[in-house]
C-alpha angles and dihedrals in degrees: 000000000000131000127250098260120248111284106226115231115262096241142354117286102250086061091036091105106018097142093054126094107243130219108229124227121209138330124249090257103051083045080061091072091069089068089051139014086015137065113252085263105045112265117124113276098210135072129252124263104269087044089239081118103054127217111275098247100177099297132249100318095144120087123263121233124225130049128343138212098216091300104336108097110225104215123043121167086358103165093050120113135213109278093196129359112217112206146162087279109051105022094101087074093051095039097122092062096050127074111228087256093071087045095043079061101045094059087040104057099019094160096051117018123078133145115229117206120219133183100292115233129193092228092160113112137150148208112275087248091064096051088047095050089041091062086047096054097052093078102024103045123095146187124232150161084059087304098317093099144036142216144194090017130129146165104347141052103308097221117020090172106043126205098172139031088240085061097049092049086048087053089063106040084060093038112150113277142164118271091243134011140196126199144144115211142176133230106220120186113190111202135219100262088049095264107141124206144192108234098178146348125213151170114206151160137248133197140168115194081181075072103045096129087212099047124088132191089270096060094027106113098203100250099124104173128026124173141177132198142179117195105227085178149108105001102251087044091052122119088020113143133191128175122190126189113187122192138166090247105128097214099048116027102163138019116194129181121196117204107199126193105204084053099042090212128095112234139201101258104191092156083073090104152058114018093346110135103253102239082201097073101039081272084286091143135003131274098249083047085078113116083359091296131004130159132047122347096201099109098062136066110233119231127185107207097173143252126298138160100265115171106238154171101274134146088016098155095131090058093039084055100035119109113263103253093056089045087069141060115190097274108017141355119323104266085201082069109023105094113203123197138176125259146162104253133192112233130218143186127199118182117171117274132241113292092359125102147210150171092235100045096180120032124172123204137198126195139173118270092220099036096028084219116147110253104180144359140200125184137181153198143268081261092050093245120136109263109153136028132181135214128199138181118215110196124201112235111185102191093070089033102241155128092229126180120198103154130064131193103210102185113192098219089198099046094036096230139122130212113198103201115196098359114176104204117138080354127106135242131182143157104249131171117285116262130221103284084228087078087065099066134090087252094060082050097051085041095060097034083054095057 
């Protein structure tokens, strides 16, 4: 049985809200500041004061030599040392450079879990048409739908110079990415008493029509982010399917389509989404947990708090391409392969709106200044108290260029339990041709089950 077809957008994004009134960004002259004292997409250029954070000098463009998983290289900066290990014992005296999450660790696991802090790089970089639609968008992109939508953006980061936290999470919904995108990945739960499981295996697709290179905020549909998969693993999970096509549109954030084997048919599937537990990993974390957050931001309230130094997962390239076995310790990531670095981070706080609920009803986040990728998360519960946090590993792929993040460590501090989501050990990823977005609807996926 075949599914019900896409339904188009109404209208192209940059009329999608006008009758709405828009939040500005900036003005030409404070875009000015991205051809000067700050990076083509927004981060400081220059150093801190002590030097220990570098001057940004136009990120890591040029290939990498060594091997390669697909086109992630797997060593990157691979004869450096620690140049400090943080543990149960002496983090007190480096508490203001970590989030609660990485302390929250450190008590946990004090036997196992520590951060080692490597010379920080400013590896992030971009095509030249980013940058040059980023410097459009600062004066051009707006805000709208009270902060959960945008209009008149593309192809670059929405807002390089923030005024607002509506405008940071916006920043990395719409992150750089590649227009299309190949990878298998696996789903990993790690229970209480250090067993750790393979919830799913999966090849999928990625792709970002923000990104098309020949596309412009006039022909750009709205739809930022559409993706495929097919589970290969394990056996009764085999054959499963899922699409998701996610847009700015305010009445329809998100379309999924579930293919199930057992009922031969594909489904709507709007629960895909929000604090709904994700099936895909066992239900260990939620959907809009993906990628550290992924989905509508509709049900929170947006704060800026503000940037700070924060020591954090960054160029981990060598943990993203490990086997599996050597990416993971018994309770957490393995510390011998997680590189840490510090960076300036945006910070961002998200505490549930007026008459909306959700499971998480505080979340802080916290993202790098020159990617804009989410780097961690912590979020609590209706009490205040850490429940969550979330770990993710950007990964530096030159030929982008790019600081990219796939997969995310949700660990539930309660349960004791952690959830990686899209982790790419032992796994492949690679930049590929875009497909025809009709390969990313229910009905593709019927056709093929159907053959």
């Amino acid at each position: 049985m075949k599914s019900t077809k896409l339904a188009p957008l109404a209208v192209m994004a940059c009329s999608l809200f006008s009758a709405q009134s828009g939040h500005a960004a900036v003005s030409a002259q404070e875009a000015e500041a991205l051809k000067a004292t700050l990076t083509p997409l927004g981060g400081e250029k220059a150093g801190n004061k002590d030097g220990s954070i570098p001057e940004w000098k136009g990120g890591q463009t040029s290939a990498l030599g060594g091997a390669k998983m697909g086109d992630v290289p797997t060593t990157i900066f691979a004869d450096e040392k620690p140049l400090l290990k943080i543990d149960a014992k002496n983090f007190p005296s480096h508490a203001d450079r970590l989030s609660d999450g990485t302390q929250a660790l450190l008590k946990k696991y004090p036997d196992s879990f520590r951060v080692d802090v490597y010379p920080t790089h400013r590896t992030a970089a971009a095509p030249q048409y980013v940058y040059d639609n980023t410097y459009k968008n600062a004066t051009r992109c707006q805000t709208v739908a009270g902060g959960a939508s945008v209009q008149n953006c593309y192809g670059g980061i929405p807002f390089p110079i923030p005024k607002d936290g509506s405008e940071v999470i916006w920043n990395y919904q719409l992150r750089l990415e590649a227009e299309s995108t190949e990878l298998g990945f696996k789903n990993l739960v790690g229970t209480a008493d250090g067993q750790r499981t393979l919830a799913t295996r999966n090849d999928e697709s990625f792709q970002y029509p923000y990104y098309y290179k020949d596309g412009s905020p006039e022909s750009w549909s709205g739809e930022y982010f559409i993706q495929r998969f097919s589970t290969t693993a394990p056996p009764f999970k085999a054959g499963e399917s899922l699409v998701i096509r996610d847009s700015i549109n305010p009445k329809s954030y998100r379309q999924a389509w579930q293919y199930l084997v057992g009922q031969r048919r594909v489904r709507r599937a709007p629960t895909v989404a929000y604090d709904t537990p994700d099936f895909v990993a066992s239900g260990a974390n939620y959907f809009d947990e993906v990628q550290g957050f992924l989905g509508a931001v509709d049900r929170y309230d947006w704060k800026l708090i503000g940037k700070k130094e924060l020591y954090v997962p960054y160029n981990t390239n060598a943990l993203v391409t490990a086997k599996v076995d050597e990416a993971y310790s018994k309770f957490h990531l393995n510390p011998d392969k997680l590189r840490w670095e510090l960076h300036r981070v945006w910070v961002v706080e998200a505490t549930v709106a007026s008459g909306k609920r959700h499971a998480v009803p505080k979340r802080r986040f916290y993202f790098d200044e020159d990617s804009w990728v989410l780097l961690l998360m912590d979020g609590y519960d209706a009490e205040g108290k850490l429940w969550r946090t979330t770990q993710m590993t950007p990964f530096v792929m030159p030929s982008l260029p790019g600081v990219l993040v796939k997969p995310a460590t949700i660990f539930n501090l309660q349960a004791n339990t952690y959830s990686t989501v899209q982790a790419l050990n032992e796994e492949y990823y690679r930049i590929v041709p875009r497909k025809p977005e009709t390969y990313f609807t229910g009905d593709a996926v019927a056709d093929e089950a159907a053959r």
